[in-house]
VOLUM-422917 format. One record per residue (C-alpha): residue in three letters; y, z, x; residue number from 0. Coordinates in steps of 0.25 Angstrom, whole numbers. Layout:
BEGIN
ala_Y_Z_X_NUM;
...
//
This chain:
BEGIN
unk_-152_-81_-209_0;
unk_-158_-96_-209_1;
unk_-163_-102_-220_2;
unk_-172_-112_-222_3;
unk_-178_-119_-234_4;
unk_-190_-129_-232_5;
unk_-196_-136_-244_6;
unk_-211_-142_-242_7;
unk_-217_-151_-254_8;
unk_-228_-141_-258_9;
unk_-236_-130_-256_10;
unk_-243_-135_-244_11;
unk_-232_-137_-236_12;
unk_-225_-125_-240_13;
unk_-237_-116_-231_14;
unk_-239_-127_-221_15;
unk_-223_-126_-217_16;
unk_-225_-111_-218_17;
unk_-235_-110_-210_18;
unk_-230_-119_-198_19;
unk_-217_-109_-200_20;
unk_-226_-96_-198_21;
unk_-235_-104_-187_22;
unk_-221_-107_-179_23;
unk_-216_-93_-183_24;
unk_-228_-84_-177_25;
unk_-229_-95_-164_26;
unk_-214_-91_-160_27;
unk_-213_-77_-163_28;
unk_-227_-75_-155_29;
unk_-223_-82_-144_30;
unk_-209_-75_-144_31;
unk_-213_-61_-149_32;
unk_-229_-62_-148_33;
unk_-230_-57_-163_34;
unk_-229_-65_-174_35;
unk_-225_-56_-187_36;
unk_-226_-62_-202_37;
unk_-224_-55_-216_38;
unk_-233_-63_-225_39;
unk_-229_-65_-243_40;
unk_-240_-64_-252_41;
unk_-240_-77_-262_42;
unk_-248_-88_-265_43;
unk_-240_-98_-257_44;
unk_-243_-89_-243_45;
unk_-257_-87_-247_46;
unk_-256_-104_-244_47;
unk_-250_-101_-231_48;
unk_-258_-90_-226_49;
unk_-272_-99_-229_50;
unk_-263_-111_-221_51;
unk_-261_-101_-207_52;
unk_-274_-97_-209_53;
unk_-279_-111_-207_54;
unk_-276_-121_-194_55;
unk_-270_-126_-187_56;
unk_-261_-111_-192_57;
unk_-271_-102_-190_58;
unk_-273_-107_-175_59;
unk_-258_-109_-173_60;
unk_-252_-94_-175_61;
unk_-257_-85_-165_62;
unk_-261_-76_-175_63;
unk_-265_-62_-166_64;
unk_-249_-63_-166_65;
unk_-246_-61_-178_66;
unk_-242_-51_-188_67;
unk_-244_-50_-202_68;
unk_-237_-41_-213_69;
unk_-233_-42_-227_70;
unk_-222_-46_-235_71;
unk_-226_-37_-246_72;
unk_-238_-33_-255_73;
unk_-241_-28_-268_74;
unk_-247_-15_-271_75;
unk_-262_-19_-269_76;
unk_-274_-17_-260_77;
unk_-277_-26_-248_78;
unk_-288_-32_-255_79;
unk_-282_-34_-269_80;
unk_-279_-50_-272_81;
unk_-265_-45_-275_82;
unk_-262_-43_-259_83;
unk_-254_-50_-251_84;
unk_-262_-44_-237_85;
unk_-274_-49_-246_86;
unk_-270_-64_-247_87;
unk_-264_-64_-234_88;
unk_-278_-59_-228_89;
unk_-286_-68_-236_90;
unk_-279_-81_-233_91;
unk_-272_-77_-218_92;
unk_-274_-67_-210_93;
unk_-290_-64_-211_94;
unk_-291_-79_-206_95;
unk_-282_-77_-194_96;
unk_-284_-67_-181_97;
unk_-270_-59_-185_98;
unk_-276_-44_-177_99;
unk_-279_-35_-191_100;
unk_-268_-26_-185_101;
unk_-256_-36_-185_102;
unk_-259_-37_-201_103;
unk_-251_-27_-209_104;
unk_-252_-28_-224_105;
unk_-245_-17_-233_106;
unk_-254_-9_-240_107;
unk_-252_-11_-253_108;
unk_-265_-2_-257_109;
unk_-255_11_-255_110;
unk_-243_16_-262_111;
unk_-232_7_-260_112;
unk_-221_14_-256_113;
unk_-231_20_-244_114;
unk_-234_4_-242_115;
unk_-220_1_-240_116;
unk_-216_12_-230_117;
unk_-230_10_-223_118;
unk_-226_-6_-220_119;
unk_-212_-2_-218_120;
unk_-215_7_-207_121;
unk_-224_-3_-201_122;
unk_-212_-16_-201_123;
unk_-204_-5_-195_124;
unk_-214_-2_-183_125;
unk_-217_-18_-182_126;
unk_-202_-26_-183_127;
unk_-194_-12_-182_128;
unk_-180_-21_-187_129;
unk_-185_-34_-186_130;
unk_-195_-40_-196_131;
unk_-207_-51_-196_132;
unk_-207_-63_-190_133;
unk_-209_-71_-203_134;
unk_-207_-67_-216_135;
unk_-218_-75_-228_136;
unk_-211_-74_-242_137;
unk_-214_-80_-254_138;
unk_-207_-79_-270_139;
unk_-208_-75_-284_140;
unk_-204_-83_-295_141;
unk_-196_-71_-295_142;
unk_-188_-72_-283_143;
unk_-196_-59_-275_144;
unk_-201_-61_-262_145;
unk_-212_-52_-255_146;
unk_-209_-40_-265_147;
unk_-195_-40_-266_148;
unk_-195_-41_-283_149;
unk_-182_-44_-291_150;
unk_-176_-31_-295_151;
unk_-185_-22_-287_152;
unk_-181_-11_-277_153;
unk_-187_-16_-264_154;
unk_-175_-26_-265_155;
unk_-164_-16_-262_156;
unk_-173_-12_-250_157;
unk_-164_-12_-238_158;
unk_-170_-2_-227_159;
unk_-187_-3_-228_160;
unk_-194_-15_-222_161;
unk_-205_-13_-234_162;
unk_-204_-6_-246_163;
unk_-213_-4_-260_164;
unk_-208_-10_-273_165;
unk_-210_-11_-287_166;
unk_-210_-23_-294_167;
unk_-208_-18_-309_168;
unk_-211_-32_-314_169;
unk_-226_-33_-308_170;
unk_-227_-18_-311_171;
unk_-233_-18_-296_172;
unk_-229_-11_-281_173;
unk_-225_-20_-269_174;
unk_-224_-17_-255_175;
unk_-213_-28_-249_176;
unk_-206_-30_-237_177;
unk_-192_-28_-239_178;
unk_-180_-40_-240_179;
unk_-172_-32_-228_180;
unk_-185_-31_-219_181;
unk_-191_-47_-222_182;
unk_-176_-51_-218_183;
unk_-179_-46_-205_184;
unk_-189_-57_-202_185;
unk_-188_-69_-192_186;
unk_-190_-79_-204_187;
unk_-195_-76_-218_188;
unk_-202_-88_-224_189;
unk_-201_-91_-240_190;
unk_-212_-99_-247_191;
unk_-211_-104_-261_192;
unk_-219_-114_-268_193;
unk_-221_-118_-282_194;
unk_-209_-124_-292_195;
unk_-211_-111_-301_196;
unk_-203_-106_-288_197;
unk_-192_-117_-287_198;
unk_-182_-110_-299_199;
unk_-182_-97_-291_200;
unk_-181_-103_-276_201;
unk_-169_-111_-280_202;
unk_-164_-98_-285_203;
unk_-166_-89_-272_204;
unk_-160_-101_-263_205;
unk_-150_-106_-271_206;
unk_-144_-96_-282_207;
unk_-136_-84_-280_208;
unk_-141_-70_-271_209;
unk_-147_-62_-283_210;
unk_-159_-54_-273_211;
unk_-162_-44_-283_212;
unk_-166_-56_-294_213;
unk_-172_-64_-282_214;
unk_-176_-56_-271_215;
unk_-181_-66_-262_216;
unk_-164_-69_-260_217;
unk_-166_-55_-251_218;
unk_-174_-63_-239_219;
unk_-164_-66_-229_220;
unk_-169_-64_-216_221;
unk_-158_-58_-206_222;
unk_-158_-68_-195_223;
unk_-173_-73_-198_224;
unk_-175_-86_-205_225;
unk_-177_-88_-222_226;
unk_-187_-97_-222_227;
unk_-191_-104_-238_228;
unk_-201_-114_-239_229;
unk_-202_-121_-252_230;
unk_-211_-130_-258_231;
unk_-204_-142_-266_232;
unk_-209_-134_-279_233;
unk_-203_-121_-275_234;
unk_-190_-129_-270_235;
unk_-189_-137_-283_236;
unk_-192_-150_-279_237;
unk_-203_-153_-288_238;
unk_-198_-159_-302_239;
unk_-205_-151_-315_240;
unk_-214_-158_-321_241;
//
């Protein structure tokens, strides 16, 4: 596996260098493959960076037709619901550019999620058989999850299903979540954390012992893909408190 680990000054920066990644990502695999497939994150720093390649010159640069979009995870909510990821995905990228309806496939969180699960499991069977997506967005709790992937919780002993339904005791709520074994089959996986009430817990991941069950995010290590994380200096721990 390669690893990478960029630190950019602030928020800003941390979506404009993700969004010249993803932007050079979709032009190579399109012109290699002539498909471009991405797994979008739910999160406040993404919502930045879906509004940025909705936007020029981003919008005009990925050849958008091209592409296809599916989910890292999703809670157990309508389409509609402000709790969805499809939602805020919708609402800040993909109603803005011509991505064809068809090449758009959200888990249905409106519907048992166990049913959920196998549904989006057959279907990532059907489209990347034993490959995975292109690129992978990921983001991460102040707890050290990623996509659904809680501390403690079932789906991190998963080692067979591409997705899979879990329970997440804590927030007393379903997810739906792609699962470790199947996000380490992308061509790169890309990590963004912001915020310096991340930098305790990033330092830990990178830099402490392997304890996955505490901090699941430790499980992403793409098989012969590349790990991106993209830090802002808070995140990273560059900014002195206050």
């Amino acid at each position: 596996m390669e690893r990478e680990i960029k630190v950019v000054p602030d928020m800003a920066e941390l979506v404009r260098e993700a969004a010249d990644r993803i932007t050079d990502a979709a032009r190579r695999a399109i012109a290699e493959k002539g498909s471009f497939s991405i797994a979008l994150s739910g999160g406040r720093t993404p919502e930045g960076l879906y509004r940025l390649l909705a936007s020029e010159p981003y919008r005009s640069a990925i050849d958008w037709g091209k592409v296809e979009v599916y989910f890292g995870d999703e809670r157990s909510v309508p389409p509609d619901s402000d709790q969805s990821n499809f939602r805020m995905a919708h609402e800040a990228l993909l109603s803005k550019v011509p991505i064809p309806k068809e090449d758009i496939h959200r888990i249905r969180g409106e519907i048992d999620p166990n049913a959920a699960a196998i549904e989006y499991g057959q279907l990532l069977k059907q489209k990347f058989g034993d490959g995975g997506v292109d690129m992978a967005l990921l983001g991460m709790g102040d707890d050290g999850h990623t996509a659904s992937l809680f501390p403690g919780t079932a789906a991190l002993q998963e080692t067979h299903h591409r997705a899979v339904a879990n329970h997440v005791e804590k927030l007393n709520t379903w997810r739906v979540t792609m699962s470790a074994p199947f996000l380490n089959r992308s061509r790169a996986v890309m990590i963004l954390i912001s915020g310096a009430d991340k930098a305790k817990r990033v330092a830990e991941v990178l830099e402490g012992p392997r304890d996955p069950e505490r901090l699941p995010i430790q499980l992403v290590e793409p098989r012969e893909g590349k790990l991106t994380w993209i830090l802002d200096a808070a995140a990273a721990g560059m900014h002195d408190e206050q």
